[in-house]
Biopython code that builds the backbone (N, CA, C, O; Angstrom):
import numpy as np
from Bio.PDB.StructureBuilder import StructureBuilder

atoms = [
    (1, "UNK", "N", (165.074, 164.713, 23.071)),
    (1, "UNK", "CA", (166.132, 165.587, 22.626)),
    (1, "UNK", "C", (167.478, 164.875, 22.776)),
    (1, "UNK", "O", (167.766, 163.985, 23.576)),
    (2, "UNK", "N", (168.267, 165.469, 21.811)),
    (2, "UNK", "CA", (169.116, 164.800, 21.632)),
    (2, "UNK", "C", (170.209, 165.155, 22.916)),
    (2, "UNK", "O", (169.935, 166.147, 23.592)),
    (3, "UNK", "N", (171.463, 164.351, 23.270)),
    (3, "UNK", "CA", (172.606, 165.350, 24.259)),
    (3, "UNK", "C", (173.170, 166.865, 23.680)),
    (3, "UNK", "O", (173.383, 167.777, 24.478)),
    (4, "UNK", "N", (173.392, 167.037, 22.169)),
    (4, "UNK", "CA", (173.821, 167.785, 21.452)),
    (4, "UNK", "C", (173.021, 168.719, 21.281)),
    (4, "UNK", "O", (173.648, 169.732, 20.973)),
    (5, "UNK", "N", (171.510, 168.954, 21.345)),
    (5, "UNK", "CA", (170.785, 169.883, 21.056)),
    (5, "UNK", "C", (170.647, 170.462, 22.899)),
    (5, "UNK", "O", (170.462, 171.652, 23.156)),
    (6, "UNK", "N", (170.736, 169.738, 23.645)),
    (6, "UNK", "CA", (170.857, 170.039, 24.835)),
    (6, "UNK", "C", (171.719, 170.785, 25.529)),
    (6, "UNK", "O", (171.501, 171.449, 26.542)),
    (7, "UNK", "N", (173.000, 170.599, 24.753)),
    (7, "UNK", "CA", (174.438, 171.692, 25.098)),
    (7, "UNK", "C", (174.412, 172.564, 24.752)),
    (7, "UNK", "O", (174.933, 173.512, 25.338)),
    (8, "UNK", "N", (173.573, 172.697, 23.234)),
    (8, "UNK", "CA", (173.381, 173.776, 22.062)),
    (8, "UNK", "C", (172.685, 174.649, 22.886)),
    (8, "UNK", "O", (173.053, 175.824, 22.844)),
    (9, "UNK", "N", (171.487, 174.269, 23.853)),
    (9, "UNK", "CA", (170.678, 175.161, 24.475)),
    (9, "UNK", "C", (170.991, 175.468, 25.672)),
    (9, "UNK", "O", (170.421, 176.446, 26.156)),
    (10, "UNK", "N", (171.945, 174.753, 26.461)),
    (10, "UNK", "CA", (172.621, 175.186, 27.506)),
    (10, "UNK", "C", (173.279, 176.860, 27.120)),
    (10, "UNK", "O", (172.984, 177.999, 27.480)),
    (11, "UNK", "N", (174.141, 176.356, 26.347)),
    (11, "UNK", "CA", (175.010, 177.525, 25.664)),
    (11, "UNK", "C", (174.593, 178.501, 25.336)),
    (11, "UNK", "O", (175.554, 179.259, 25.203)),
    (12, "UNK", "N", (173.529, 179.089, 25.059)),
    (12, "UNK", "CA", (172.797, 180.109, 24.915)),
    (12, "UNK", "C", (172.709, 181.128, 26.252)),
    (12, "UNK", "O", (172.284, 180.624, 27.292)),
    (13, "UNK", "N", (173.038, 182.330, 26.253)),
    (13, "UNK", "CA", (173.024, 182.929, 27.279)),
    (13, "UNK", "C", (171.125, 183.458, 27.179)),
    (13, "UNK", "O", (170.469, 183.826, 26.204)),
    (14, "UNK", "N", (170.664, 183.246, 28.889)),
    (14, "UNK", "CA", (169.301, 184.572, 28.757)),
    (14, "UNK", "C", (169.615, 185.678, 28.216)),
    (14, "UNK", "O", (168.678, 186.218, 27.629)),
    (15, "UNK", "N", (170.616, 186.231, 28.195)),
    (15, "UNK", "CA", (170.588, 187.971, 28.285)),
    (15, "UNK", "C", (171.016, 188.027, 26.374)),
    (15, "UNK", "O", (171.371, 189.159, 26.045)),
    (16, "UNK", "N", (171.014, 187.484, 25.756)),
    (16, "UNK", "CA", (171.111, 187.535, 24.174)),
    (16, "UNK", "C", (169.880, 186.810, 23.413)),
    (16, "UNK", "O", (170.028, 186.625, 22.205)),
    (17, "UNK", "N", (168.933, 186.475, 23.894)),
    (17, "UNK", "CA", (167.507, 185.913, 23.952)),
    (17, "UNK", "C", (166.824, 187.132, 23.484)),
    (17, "UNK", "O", (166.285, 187.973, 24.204)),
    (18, "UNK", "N", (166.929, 187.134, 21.833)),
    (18, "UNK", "CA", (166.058, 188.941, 21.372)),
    (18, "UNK", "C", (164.671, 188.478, 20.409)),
    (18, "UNK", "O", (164.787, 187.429, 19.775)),
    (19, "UNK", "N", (163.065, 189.431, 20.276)),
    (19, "UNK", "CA", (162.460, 188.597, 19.771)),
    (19, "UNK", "C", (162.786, 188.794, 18.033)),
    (19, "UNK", "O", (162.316, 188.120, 17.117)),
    (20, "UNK", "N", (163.793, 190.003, 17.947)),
    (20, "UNK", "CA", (164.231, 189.479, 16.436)),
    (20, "UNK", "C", (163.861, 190.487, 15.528)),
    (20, "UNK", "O", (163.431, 191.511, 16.059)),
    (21, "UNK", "N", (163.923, 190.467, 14.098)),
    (21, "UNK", "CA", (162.858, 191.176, 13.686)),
    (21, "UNK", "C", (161.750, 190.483, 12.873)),
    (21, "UNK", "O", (161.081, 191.100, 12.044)),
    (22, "UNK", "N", (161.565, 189.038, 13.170)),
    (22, "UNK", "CA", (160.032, 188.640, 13.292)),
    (22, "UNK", "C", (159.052, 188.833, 14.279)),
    (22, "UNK", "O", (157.872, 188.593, 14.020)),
    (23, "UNK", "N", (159.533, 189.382, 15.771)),
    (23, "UNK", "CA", (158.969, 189.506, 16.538)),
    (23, "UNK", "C", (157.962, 191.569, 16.615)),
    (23, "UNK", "O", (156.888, 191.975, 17.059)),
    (24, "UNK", "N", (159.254, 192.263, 15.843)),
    (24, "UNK", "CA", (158.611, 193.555, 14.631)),
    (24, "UNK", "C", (157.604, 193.288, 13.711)),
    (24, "UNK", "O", (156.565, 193.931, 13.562)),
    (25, "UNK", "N", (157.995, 192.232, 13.059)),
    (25, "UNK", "CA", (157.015, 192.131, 11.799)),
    (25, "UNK", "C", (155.608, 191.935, 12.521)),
    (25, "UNK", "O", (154.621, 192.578, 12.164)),
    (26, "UNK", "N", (155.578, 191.065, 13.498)),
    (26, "UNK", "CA", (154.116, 190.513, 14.294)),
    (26, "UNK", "C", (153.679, 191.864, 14.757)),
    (26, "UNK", "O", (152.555, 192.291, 14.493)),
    (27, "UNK", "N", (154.652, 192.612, 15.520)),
    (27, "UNK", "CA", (154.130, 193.954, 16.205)),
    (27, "UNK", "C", (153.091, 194.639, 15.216)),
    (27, "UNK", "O", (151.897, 194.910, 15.347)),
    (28, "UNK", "N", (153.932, 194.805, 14.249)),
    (28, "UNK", "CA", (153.434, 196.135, 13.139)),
    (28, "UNK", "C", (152.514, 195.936, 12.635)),
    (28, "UNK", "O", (151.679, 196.791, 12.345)),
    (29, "UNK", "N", (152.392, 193.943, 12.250)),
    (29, "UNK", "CA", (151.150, 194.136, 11.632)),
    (29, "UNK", "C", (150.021, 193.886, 12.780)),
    (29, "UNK", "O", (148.808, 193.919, 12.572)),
    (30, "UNK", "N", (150.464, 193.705, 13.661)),
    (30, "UNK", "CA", (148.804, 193.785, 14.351)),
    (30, "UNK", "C", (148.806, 195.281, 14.690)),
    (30, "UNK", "O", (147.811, 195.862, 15.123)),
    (31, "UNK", "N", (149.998, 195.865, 14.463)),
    (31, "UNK", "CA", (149.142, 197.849, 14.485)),
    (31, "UNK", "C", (149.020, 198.194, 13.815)),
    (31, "UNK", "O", (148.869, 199.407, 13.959)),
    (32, "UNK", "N", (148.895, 197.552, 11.907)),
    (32, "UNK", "CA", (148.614, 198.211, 11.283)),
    (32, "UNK", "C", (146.810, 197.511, 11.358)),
    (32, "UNK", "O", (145.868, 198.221, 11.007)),
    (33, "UNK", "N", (146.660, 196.466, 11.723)),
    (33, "UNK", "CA", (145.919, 195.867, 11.535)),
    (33, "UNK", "C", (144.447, 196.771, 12.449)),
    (33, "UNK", "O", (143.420, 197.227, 11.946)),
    (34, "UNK", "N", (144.740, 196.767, 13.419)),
    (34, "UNK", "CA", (144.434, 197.858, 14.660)),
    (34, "UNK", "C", (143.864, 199.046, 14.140)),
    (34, "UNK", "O", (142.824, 199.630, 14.444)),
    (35, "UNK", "N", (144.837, 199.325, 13.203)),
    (35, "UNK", "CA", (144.450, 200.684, 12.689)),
    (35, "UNK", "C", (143.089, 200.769, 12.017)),
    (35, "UNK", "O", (142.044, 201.324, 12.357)),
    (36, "UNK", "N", (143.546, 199.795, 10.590)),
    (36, "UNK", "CA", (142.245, 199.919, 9.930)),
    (36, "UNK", "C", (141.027, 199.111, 10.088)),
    (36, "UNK", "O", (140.167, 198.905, 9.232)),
    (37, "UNK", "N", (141.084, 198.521, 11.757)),
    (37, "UNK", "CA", (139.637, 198.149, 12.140)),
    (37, "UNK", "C", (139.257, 199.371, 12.662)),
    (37, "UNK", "O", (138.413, 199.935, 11.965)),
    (38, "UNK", "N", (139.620, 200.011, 13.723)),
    (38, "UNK", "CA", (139.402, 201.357, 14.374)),
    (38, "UNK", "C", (138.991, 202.590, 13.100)),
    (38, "UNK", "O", (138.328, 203.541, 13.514)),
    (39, "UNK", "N", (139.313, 202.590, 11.798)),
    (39, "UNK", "CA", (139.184, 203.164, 10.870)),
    (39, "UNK", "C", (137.686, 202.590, 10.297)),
    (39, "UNK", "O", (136.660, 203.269, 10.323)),
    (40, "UNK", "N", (137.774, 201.176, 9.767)),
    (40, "UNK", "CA", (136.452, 200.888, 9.308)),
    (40, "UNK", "C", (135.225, 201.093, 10.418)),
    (40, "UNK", "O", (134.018, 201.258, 10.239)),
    (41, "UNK", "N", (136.038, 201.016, 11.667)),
    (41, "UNK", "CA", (134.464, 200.964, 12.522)),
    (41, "UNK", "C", (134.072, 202.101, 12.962)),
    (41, "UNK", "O", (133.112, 202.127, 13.732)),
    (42, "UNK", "N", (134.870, 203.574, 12.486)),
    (42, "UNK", "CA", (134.584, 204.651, 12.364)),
    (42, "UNK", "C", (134.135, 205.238, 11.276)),
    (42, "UNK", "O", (133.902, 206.447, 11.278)),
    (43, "UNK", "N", (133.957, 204.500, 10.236)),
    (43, "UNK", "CA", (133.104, 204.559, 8.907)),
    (43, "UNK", "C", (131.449, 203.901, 9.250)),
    (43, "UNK", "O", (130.339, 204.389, 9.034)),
    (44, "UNK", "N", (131.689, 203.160, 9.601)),
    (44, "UNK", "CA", (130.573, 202.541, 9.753)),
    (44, "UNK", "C", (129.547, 203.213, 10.540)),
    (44, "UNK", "O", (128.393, 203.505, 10.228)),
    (45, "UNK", "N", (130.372, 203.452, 11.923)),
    (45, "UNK", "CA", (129.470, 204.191, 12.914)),
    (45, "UNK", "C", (128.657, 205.334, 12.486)),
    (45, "UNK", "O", (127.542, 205.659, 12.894)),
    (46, "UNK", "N", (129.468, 205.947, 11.510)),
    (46, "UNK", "CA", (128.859, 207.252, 10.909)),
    (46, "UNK", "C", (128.009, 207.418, 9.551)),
    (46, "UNK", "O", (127.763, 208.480, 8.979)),
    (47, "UNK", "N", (127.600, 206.064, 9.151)),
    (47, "UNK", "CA", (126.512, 205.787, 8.454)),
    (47, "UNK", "C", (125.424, 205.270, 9.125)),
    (47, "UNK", "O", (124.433, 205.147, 8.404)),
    (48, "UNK", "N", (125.290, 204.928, 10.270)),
    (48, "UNK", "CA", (123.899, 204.229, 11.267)),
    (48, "UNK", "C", (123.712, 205.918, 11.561)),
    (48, "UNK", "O", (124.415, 206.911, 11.754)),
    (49, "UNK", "N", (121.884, 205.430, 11.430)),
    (49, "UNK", "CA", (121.132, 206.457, 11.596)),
    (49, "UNK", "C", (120.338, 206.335, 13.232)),
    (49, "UNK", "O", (119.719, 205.315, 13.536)),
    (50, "UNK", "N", (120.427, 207.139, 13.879)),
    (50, "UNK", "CA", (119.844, 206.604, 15.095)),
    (50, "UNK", "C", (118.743, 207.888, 15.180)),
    (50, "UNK", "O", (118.781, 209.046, 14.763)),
    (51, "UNK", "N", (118.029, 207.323, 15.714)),
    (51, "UNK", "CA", (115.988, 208.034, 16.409)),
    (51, "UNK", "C", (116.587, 209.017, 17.063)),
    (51, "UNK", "O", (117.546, 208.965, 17.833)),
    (52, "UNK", "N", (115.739, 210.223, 16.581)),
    (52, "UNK", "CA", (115.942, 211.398, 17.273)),
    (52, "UNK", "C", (115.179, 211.400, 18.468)),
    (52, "UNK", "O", (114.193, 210.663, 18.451)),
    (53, "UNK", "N", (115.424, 212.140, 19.648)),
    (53, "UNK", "CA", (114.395, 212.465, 20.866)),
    (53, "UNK", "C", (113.202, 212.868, 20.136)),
    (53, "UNK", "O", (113.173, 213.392, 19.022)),
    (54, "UNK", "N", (112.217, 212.563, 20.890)),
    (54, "UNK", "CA", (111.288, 213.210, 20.756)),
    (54, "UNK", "C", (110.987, 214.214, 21.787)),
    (54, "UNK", "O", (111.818, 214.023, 22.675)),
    (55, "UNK", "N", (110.169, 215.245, 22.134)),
    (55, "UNK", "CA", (109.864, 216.161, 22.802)),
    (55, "UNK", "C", (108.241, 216.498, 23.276)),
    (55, "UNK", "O", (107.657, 217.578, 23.353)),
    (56, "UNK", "N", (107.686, 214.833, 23.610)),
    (56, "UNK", "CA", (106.191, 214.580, 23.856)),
    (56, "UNK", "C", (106.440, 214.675, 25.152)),
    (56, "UNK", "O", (107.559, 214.614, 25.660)),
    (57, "UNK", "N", (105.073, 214.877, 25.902)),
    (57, "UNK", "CA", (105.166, 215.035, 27.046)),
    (57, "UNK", "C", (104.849, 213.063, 27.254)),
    (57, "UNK", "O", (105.030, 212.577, 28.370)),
    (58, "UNK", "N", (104.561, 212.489, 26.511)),
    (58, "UNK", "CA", (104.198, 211.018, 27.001)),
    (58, "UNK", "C", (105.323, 210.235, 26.712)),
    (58, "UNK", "O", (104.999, 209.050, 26.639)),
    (59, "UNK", "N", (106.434, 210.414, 26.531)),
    (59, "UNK", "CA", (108.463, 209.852, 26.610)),
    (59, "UNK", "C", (108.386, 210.253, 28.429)),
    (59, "UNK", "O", (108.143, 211.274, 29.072)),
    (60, "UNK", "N", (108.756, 208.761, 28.781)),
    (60, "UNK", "CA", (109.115, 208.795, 30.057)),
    (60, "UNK", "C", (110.298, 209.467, 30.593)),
    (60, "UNK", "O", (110.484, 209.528, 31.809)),
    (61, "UNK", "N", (111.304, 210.099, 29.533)),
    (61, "UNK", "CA", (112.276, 210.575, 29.837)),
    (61, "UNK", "C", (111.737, 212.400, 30.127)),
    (61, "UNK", "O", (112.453, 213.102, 30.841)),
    (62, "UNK", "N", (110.523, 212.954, 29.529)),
    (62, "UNK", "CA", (110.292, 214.215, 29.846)),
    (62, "UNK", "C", (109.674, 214.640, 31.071)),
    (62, "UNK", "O", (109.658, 215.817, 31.431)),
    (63, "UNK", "N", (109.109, 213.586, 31.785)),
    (63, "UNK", "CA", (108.504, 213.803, 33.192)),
    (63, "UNK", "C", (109.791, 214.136, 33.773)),
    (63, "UNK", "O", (109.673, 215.334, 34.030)),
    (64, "UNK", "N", (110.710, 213.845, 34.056)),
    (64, "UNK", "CA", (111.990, 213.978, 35.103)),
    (64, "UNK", "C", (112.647, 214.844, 35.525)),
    (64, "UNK", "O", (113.556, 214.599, 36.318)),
]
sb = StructureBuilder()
sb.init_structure("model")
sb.init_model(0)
sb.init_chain("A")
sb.init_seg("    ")
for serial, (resi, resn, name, xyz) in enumerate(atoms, 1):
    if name == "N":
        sb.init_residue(resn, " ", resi, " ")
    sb.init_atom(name, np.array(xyz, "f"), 0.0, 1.0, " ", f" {name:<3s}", serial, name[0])
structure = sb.get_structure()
């Protein structure tokens, strides 16, 4: 680095250090993104067909 890019970054206060509004754009889209996985994988879930109980006395779950 140069001396000049070094003063440049001296000069910068912490407390004016903001993430911007690219640091929004990243937010939003990973919640929009969020959204419509939580959406597709609530589509999905509700097309799998799952095995009903059965009600034999020979299901190890009816002795209990």
């Amino acid at each position: 680095m140069t001396v000049a890019a070094l003063t440049a970054l001296a000069a910068v206060a912490d407390s004016k250090v903001n993430p911007g509004a690219l640091g929004f754009i990243v937010v939003a889209l990973l919640g929009v993104a969020t959204y419509l996985l939580i959406r597709s994988m609530t589509k999905h879930l509700r097309r799998v067909d799952f095995p009903e109980a059965k009600d034999d006395e020979g299901s190890p779950d009816a002795g209990a």
